[in-house]
Each structure stands twice: as C-alpha cells, then as structure tokens.
DRENSE-308338 format. One line per field, with one value per atom (N, C-alpha, C): residue number from 1; residue in three letters; chain; atom name; x, y, z. Coordinates in Angstrom, 3 decimals. Atoms other than C-alpha are relative to their C-alpha. Layout:
n [NUM; ...];
res [ALA; ...];
chain [A; ...];
atom [CA; ...];
c1 [X; ...];
c2 [Y; ...];
c3 [Z; ...];
***
This chain:
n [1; 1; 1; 2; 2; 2; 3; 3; 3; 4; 4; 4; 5; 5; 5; 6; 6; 6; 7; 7; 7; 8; 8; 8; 9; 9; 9; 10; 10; 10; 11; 11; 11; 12; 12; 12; 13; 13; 13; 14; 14; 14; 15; 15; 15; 16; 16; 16; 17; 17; 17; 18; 18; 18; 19; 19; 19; 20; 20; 20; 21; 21; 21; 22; 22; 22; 23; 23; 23; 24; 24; 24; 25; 25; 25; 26; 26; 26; 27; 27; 27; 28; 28; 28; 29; 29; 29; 30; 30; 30; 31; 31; 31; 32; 32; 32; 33; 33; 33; 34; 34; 34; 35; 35; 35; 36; 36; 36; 37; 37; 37; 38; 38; 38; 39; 39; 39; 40; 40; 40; 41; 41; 41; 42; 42; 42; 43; 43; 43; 44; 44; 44; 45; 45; 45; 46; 46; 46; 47; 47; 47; 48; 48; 48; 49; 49; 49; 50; 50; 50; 51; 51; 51; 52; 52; 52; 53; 53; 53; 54; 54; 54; 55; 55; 55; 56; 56; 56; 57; 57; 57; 58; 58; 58; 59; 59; 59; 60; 60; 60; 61; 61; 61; 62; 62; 62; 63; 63; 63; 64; 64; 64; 65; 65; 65; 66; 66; 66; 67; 67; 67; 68; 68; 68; 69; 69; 69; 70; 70; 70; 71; 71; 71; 72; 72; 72; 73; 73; 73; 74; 74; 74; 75; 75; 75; 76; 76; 76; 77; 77; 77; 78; 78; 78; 79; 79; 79; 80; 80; 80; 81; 81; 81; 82; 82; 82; 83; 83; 83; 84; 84; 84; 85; 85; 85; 86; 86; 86; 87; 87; 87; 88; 88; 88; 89; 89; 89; 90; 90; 90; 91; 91; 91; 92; 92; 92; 93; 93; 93; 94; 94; 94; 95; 95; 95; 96; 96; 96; 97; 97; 97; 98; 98; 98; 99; 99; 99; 100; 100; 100; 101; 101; 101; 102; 102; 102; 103; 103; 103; 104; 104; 104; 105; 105; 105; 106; 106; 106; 107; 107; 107; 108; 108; 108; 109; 109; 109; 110; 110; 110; 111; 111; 111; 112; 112; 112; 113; 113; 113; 114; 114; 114; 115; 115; 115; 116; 116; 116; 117; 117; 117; 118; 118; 118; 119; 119; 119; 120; 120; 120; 121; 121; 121; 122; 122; 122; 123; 123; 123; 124; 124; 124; 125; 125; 125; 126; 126; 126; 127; 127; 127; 128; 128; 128; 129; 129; 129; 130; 130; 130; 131; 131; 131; 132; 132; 132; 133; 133; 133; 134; 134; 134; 135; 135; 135; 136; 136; 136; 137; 137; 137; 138; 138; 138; 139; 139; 139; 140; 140; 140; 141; 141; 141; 142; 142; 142; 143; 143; 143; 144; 144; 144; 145; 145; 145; 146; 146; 146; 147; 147; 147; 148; 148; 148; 149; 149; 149; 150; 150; 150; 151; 151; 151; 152; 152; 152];
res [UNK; UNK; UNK; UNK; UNK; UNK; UNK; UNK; UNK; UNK; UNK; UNK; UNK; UNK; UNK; UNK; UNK; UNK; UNK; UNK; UNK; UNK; UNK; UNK; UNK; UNK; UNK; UNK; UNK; UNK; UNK; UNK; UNK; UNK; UNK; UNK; UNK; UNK; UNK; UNK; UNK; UNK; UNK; UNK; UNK; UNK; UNK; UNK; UNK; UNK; UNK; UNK; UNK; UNK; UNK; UNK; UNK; UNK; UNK; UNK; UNK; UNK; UNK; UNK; UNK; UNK; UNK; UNK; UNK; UNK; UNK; UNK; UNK; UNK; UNK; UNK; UNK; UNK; UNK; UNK; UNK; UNK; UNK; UNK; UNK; UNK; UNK; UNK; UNK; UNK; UNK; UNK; UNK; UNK; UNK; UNK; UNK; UNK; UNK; UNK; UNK; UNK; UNK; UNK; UNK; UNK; UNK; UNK; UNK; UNK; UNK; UNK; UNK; UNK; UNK; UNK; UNK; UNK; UNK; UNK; UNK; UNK; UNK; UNK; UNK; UNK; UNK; UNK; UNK; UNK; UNK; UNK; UNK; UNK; UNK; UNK; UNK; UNK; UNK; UNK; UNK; UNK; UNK; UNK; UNK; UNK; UNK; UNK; UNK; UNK; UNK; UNK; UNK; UNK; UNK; UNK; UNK; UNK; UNK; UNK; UNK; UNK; UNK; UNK; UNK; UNK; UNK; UNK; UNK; UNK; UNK; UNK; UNK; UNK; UNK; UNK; UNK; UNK; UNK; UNK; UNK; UNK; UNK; UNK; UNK; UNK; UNK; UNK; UNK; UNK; UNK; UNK; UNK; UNK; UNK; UNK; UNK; UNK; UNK; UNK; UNK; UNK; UNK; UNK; UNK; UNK; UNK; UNK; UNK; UNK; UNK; UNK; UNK; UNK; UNK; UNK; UNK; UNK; UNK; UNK; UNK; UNK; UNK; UNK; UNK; UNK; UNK; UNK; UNK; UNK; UNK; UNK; UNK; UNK; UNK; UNK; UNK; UNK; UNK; UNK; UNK; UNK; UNK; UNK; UNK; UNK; UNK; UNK; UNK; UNK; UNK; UNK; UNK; UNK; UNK; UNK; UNK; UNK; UNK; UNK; UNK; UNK; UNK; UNK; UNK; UNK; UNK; UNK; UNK; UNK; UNK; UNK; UNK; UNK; UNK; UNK; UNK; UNK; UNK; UNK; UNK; UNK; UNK; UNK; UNK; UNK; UNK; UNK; UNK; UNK; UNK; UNK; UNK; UNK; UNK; UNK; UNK; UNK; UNK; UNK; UNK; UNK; UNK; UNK; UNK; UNK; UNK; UNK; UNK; UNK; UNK; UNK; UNK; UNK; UNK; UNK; UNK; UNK; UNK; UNK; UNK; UNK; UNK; UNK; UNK; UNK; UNK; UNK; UNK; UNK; UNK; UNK; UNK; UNK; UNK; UNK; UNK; UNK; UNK; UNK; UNK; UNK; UNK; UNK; UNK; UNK; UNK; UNK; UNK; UNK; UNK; UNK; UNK; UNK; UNK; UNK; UNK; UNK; UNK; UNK; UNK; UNK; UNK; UNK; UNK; UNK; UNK; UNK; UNK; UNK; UNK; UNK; UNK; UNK; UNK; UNK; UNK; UNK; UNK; UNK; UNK; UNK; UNK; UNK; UNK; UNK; UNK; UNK; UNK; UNK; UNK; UNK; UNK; UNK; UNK; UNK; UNK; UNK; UNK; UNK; UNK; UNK; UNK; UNK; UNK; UNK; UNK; UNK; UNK; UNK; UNK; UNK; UNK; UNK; UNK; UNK; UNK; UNK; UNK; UNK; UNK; UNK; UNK; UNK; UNK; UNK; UNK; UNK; UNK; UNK; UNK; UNK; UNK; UNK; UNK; UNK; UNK; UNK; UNK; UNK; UNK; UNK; UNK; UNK; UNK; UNK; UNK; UNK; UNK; UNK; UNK; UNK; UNK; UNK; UNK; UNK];
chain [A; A; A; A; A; A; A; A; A; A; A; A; A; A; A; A; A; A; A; A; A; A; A; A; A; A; A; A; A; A; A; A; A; A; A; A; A; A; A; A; A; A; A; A; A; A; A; A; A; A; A; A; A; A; A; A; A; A; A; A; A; A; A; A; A; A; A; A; A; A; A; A; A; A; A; A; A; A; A; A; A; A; A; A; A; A; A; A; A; A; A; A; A; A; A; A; A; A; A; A; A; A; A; A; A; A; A; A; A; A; A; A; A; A; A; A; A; A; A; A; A; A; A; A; A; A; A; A; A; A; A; A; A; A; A; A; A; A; A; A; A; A; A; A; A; A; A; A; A; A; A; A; A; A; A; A; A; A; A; A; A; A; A; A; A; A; A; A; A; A; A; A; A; A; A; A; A; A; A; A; A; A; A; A; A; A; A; A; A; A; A; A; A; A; A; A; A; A; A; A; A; A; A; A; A; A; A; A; A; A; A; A; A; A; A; A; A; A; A; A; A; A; A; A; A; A; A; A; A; A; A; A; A; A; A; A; A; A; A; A; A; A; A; A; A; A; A; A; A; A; A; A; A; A; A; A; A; A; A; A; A; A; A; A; A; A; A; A; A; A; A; A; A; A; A; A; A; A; A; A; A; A; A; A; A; A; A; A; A; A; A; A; A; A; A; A; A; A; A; A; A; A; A; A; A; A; A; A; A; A; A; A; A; A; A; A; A; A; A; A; A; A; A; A; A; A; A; A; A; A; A; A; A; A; A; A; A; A; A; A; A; A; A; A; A; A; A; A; A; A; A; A; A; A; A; A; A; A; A; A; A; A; A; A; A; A; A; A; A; A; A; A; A; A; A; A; A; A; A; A; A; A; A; A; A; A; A; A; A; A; A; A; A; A; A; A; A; A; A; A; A; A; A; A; A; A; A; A; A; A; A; A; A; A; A; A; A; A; A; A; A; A; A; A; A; A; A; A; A; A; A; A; A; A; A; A; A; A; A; A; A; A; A; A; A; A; A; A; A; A; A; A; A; A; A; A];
atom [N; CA; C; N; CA; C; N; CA; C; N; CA; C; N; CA; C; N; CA; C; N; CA; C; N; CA; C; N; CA; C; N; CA; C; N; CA; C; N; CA; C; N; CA; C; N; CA; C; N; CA; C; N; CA; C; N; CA; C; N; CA; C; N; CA; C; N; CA; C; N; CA; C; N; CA; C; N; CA; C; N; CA; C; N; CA; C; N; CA; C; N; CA; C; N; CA; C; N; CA; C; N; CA; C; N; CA; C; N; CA; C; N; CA; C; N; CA; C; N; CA; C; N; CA; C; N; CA; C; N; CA; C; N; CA; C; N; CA; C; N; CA; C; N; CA; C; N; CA; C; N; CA; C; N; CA; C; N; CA; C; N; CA; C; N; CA; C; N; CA; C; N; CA; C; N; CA; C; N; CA; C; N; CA; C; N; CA; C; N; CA; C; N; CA; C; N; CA; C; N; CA; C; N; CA; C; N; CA; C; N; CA; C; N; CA; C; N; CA; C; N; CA; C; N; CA; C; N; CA; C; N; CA; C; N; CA; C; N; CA; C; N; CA; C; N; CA; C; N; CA; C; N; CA; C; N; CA; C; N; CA; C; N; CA; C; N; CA; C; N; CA; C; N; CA; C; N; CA; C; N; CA; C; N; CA; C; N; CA; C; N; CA; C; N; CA; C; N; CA; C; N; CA; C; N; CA; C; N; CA; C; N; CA; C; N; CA; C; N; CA; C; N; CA; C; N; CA; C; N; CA; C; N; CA; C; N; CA; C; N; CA; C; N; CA; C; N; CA; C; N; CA; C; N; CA; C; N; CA; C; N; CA; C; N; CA; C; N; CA; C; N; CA; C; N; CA; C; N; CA; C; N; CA; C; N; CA; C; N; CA; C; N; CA; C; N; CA; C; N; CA; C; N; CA; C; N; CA; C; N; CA; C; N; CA; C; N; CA; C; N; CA; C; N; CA; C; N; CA; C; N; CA; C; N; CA; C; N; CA; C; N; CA; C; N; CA; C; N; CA; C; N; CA; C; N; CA; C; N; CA; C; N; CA; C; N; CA; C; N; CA; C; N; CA; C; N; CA; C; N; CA; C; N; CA; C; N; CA; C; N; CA; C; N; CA; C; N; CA; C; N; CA; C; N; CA; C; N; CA; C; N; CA; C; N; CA; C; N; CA; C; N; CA; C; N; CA; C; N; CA; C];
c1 [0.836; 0.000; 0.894; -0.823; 1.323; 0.122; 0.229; 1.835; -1.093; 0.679; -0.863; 0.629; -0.555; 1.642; 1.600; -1.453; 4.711; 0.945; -0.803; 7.485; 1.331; -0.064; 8.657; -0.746; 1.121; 5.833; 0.072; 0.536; 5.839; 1.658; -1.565; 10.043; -0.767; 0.075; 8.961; -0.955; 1.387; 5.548; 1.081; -0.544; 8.172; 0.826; -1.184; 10.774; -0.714; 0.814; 8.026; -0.545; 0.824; 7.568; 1.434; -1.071; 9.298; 0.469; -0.474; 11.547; 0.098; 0.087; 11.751; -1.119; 0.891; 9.336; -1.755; 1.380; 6.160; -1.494; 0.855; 2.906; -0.076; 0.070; 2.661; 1.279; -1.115; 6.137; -0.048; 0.085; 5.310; -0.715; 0.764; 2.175; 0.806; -0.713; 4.484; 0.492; -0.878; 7.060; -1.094; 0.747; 4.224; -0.564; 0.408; 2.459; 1.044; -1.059; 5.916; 0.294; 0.017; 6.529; -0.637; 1.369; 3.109; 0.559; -0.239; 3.974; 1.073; -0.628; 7.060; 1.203; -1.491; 9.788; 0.696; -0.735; 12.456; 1.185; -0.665; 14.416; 0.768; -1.502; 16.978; -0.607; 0.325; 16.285; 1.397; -1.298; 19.093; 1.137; -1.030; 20.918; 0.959; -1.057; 24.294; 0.081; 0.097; 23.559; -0.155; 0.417; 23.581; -1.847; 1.134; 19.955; -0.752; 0.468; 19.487; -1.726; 1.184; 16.523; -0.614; 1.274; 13.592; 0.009; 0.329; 13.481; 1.612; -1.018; 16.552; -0.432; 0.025; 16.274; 0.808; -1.119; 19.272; 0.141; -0.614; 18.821; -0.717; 0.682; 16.518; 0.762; -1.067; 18.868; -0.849; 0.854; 16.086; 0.147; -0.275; 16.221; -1.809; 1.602; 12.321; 0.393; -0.042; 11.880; -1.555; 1.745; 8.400; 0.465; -0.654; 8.423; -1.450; 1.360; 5.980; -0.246; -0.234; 4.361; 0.012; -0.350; 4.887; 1.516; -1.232; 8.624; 0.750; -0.651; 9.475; -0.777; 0.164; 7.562; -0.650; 0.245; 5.562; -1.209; 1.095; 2.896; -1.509; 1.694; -0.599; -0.697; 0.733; -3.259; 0.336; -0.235; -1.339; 0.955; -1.159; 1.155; -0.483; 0.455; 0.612; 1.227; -1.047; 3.366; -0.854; 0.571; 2.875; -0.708; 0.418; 1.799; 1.182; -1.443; 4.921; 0.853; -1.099; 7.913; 0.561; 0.148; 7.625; 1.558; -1.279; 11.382; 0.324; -0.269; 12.492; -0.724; 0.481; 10.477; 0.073; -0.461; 10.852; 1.368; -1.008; 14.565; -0.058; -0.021; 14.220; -0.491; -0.144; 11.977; 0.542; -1.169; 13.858; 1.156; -1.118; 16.859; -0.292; 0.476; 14.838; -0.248; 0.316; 13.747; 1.558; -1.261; 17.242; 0.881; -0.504; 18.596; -0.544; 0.892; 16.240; 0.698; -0.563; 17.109; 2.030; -1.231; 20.622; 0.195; -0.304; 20.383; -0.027; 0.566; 18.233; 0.754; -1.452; 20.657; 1.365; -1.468; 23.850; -0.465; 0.144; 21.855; -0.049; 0.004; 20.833; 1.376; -1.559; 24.354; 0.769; -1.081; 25.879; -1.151; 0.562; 23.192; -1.095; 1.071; 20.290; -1.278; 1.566; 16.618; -0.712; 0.606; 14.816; -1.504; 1.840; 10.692; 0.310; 0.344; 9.465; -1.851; 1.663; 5.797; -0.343; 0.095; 4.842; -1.497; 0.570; 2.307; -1.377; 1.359; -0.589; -0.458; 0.684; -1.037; -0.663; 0.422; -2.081; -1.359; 0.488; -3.630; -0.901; 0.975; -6.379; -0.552; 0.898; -8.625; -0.061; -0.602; -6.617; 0.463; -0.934; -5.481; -0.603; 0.108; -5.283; 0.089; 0.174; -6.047; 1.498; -1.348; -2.827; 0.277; 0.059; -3.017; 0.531; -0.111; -3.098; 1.810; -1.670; 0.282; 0.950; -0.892; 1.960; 0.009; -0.076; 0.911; 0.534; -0.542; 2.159; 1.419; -1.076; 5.134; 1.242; -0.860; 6.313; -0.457; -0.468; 5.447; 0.921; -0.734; 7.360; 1.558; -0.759; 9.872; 0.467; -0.598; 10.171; -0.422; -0.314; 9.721; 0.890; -0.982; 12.345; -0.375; 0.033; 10.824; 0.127; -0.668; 12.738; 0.706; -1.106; 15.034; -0.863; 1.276; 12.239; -1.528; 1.114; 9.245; -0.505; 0.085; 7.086; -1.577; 1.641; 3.600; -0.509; 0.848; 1.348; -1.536; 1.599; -2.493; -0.450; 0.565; -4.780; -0.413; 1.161; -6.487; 1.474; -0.973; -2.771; 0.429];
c2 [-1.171; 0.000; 1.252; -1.220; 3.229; 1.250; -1.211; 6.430; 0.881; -1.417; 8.943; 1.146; -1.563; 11.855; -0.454; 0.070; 12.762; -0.279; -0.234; 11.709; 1.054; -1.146; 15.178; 0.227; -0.110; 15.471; -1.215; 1.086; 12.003; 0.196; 0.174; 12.684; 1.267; -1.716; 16.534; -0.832; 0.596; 14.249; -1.227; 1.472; 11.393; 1.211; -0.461; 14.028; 1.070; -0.903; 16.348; -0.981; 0.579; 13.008; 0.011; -0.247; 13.624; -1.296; 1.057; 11.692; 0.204; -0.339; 13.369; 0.892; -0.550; 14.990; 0.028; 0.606; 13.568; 0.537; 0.087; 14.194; -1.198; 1.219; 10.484; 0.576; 0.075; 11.250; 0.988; -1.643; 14.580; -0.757; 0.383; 12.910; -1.084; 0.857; 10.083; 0.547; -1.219; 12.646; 0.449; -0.752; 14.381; -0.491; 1.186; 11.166; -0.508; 0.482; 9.850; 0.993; -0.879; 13.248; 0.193; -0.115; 13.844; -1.112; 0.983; 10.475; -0.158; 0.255; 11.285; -0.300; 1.171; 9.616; 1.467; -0.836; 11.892; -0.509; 0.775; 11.398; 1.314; -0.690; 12.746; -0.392; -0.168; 13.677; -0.054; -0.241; 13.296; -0.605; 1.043; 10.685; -0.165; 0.674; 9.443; -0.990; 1.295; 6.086; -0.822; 0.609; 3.791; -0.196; 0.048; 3.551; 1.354; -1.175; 7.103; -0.190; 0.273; 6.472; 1.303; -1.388; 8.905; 0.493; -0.453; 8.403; -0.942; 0.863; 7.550; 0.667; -0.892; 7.375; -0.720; 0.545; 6.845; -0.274; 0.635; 6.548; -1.464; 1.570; 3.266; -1.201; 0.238; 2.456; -0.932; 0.138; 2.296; 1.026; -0.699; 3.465; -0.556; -0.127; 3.963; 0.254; -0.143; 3.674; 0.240; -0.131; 5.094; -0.531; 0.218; 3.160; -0.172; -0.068; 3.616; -1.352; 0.938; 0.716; -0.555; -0.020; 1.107; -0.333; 0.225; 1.870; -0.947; 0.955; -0.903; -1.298; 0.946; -3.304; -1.228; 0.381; -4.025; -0.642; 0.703; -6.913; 0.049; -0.276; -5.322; 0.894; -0.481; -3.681; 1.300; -1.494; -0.232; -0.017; 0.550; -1.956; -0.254; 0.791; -2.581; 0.671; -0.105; -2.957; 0.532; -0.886; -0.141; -1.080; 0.737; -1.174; 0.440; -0.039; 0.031; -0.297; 0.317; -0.573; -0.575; 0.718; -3.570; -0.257; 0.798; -4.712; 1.190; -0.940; -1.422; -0.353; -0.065; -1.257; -1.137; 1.153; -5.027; -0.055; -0.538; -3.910; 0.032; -1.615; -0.977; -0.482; 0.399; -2.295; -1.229; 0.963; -5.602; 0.477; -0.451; -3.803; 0.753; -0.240; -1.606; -0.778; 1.329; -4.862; -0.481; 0.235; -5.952; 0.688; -1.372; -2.508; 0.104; 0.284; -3.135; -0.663; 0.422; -5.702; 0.083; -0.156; -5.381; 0.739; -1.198; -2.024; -0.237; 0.618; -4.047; -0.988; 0.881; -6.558; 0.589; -0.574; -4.452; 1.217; -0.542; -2.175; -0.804; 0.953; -5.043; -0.336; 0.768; -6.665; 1.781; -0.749; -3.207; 0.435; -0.259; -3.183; 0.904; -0.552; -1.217; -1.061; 0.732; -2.160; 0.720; -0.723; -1.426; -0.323; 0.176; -0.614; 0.781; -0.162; -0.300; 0.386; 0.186; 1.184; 0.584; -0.162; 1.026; 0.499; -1.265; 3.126; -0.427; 0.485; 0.698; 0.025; -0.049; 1.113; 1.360; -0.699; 4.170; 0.833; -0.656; 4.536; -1.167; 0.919; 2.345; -0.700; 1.176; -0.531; -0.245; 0.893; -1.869; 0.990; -0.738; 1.593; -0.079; 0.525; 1.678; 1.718; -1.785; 5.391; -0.112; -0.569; 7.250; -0.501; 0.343; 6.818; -1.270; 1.684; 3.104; -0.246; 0.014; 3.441; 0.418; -0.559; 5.639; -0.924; 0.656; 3.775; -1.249; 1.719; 0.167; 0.666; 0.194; 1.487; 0.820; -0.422; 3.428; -1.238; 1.733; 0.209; -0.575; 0.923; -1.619; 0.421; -0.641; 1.079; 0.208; 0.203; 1.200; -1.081; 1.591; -2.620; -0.521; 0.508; -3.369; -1.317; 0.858; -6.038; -0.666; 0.498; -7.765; 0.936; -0.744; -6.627; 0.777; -0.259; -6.002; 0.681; -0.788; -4.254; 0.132; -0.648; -3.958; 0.582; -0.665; -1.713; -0.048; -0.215; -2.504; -0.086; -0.603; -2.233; -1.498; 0.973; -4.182; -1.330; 1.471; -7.261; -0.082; 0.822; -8.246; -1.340];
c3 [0.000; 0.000; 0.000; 0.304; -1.143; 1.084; -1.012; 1.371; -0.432; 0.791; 1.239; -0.056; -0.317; 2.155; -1.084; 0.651; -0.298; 1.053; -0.802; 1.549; 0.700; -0.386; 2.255; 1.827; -1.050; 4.525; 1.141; -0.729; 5.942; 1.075; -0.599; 7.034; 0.796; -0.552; 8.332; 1.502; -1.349; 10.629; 0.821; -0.617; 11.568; 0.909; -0.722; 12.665; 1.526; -0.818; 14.796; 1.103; -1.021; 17.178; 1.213; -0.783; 20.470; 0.744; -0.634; 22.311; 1.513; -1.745; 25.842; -0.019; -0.414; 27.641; -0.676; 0.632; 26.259; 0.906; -0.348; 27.463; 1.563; -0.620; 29.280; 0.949; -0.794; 30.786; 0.620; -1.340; 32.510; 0.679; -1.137; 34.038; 0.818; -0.960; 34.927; 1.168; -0.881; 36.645; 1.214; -0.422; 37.865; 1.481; -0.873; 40.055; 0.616; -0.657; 41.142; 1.026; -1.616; 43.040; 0.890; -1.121; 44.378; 0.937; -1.585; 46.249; 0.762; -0.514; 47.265; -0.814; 0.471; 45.260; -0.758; 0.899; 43.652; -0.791; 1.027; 40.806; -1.019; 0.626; 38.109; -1.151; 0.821; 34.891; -1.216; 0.979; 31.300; 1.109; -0.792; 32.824; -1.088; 1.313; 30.804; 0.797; 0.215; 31.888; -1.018; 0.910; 29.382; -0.616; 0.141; 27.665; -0.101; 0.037; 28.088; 1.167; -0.473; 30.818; -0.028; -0.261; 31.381; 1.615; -1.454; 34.939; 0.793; -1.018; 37.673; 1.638; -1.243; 41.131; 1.137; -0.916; 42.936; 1.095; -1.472; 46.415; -0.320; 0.190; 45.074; -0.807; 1.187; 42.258; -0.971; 0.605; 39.998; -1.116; 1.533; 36.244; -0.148; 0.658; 34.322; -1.203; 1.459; 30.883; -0.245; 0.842; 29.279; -1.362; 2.317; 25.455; -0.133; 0.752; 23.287; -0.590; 0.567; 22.105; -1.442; 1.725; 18.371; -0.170; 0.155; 18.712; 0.722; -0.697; 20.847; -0.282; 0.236; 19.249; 0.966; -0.952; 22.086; -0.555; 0.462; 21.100; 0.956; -0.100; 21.539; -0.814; 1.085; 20.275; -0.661; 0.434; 19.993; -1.123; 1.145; 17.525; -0.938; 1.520; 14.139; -1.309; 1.294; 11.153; -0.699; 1.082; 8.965; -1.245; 1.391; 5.116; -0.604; 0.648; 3.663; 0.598; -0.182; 3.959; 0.988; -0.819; 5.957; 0.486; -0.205; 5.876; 0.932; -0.603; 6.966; 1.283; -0.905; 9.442; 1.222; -1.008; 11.327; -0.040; -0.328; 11.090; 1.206; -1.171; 13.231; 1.301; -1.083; 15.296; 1.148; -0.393; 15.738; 0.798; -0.948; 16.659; 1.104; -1.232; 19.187; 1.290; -1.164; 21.127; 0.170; -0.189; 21.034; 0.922; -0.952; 22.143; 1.463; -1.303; 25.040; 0.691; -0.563; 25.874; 0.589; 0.181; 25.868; 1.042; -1.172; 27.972; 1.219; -1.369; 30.524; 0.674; -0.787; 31.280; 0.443; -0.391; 31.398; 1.003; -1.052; 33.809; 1.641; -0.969; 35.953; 0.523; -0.344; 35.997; 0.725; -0.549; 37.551; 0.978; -1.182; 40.260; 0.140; -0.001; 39.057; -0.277; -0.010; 39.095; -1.039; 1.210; 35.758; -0.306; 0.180; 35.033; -1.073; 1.418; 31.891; 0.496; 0.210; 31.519; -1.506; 1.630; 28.263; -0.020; 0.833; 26.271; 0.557; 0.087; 26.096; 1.805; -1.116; 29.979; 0.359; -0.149; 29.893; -1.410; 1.164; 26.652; -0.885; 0.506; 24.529; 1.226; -0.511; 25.610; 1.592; -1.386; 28.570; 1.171; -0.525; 30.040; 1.213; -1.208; 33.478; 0.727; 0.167; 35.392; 0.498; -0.255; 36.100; 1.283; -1.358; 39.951; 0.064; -0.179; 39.544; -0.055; 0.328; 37.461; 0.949; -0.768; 39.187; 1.593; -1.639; 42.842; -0.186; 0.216; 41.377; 0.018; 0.456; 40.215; 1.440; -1.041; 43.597; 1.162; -1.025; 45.540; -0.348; 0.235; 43.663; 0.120; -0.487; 44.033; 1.388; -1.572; 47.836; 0.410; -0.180; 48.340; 0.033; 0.240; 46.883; -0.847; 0.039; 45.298; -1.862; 1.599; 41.914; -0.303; 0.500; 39.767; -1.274; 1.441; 36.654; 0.506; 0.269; 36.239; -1.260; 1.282; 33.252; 0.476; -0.044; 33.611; -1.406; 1.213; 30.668; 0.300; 0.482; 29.628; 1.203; -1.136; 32.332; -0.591; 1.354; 29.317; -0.021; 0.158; 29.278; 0.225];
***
C-alpha cells in the first residue's frame, strides 16, 4: 500500500515526534513526586533512561508501544515498507534488551511502563500506574518491572 503523504511530509511528521518529555512522561514525573519519590532527569547512563532514582537504584523507561515493538493492540506494522520497518523495530527490542541486562548486571533495578497502559482498551487510570510502580519502588521487590495495559 502506497503512502498517502509525499514523503517530504511524511520525514517533516516522523521528525516532529518527540523523544523526551512527552505528554505520558510529565504525568508520569508528575504522580511519582506527588507520592514522594524523587528522581533525576538526562541521565548518561547507558539507555538514556527517562526516569533515575538513585537513592533506590532504579532506572524507568516510558516506550511507546509502536517503537518498541511491544505486542498489543497499539502496535501494528505499517503497510509500507515492511522490511524497513521489522529492522528498526527488531533492533529496538534488542537494544532493550541489551540495555536491561547491562543495567541489571551493575546493580540497578529497571521498570518499563509502556504506552498501552495508559492509553487504549486496557489503560489503566494514572493513579493506579503511578501507585504500582512506587510500591514496587520502595519494596524493593525484583530486579524487573514492566507496567502494561490491564487485558494483558
């Protein structure tokens, strides 16, 4: 299936999608302080995280679930340029992983809340998110975390 937008247009709409400070990731920020927890922003940790919070030694990742290839309903392989595209996001899941283990192995604790928990079908209210994810934060409990959509 062909693009409807010249690709002019479609590079100018790809390049206008942000990578920090998102919508989702302020309210994240936003709910984590209300309860307390504080954290560090533009980390040069490996992975580039969104969220660190060092006295916990806890790294947060918000991923969208398009670009990370996260299998639900918010995902779906374009119609073009399929190869390209299971590349990219191939190597994204990879890159993931990858980050997530070499954070683990030097003694951090890594959460992931991905897109679809807050957003379509399965989303779950903010509160919820945010209150799972600072339990699981002062518990102490595992090394992993993933927050997704509630029909998971």
């Amino acid at each position: 299936m062909a693009d409807i937008v010249p690709p002019e247009v479609r590079s100018r709409m790809m390049a206008g999608i942000r990578g920090r400070d998102t919508k989702p990731e302020l309210k994240l920020r936003s709910g984590l302080h209300r309860l307390g927890l504080r954290f560090t922003l533009n980390s040069s940790l490996l992975g580039k995280p969104d969220l660190v919070l060092p006295k916990h030694r806890v790294i947060v990742f918000f991923h969208g679930c398009f670009w990370h290839g996260h299998d639900c309903p918010l995902f779906r392989m374009p119609g073009t340029r399929q190869d390209f595209w299971r590349e990219k996001i191939g190597k994204n899941r990879e890159r993931d992983a990858t980050v997530s283990a070499s954070l683990k192995a030097a003694g951090w604790r890594v959460a992931v809340v991905r897109e679809c928990a807050i957003r379509g079908a399965g989303k779950r209210p903010w509160e919820a998110v945010c209150g799972d994810l600072a339990a699981w934060i002062r518990e102490d409990q595992g090394q992993a975390l993933e927050i997704a959509a509630m029909d998971r």
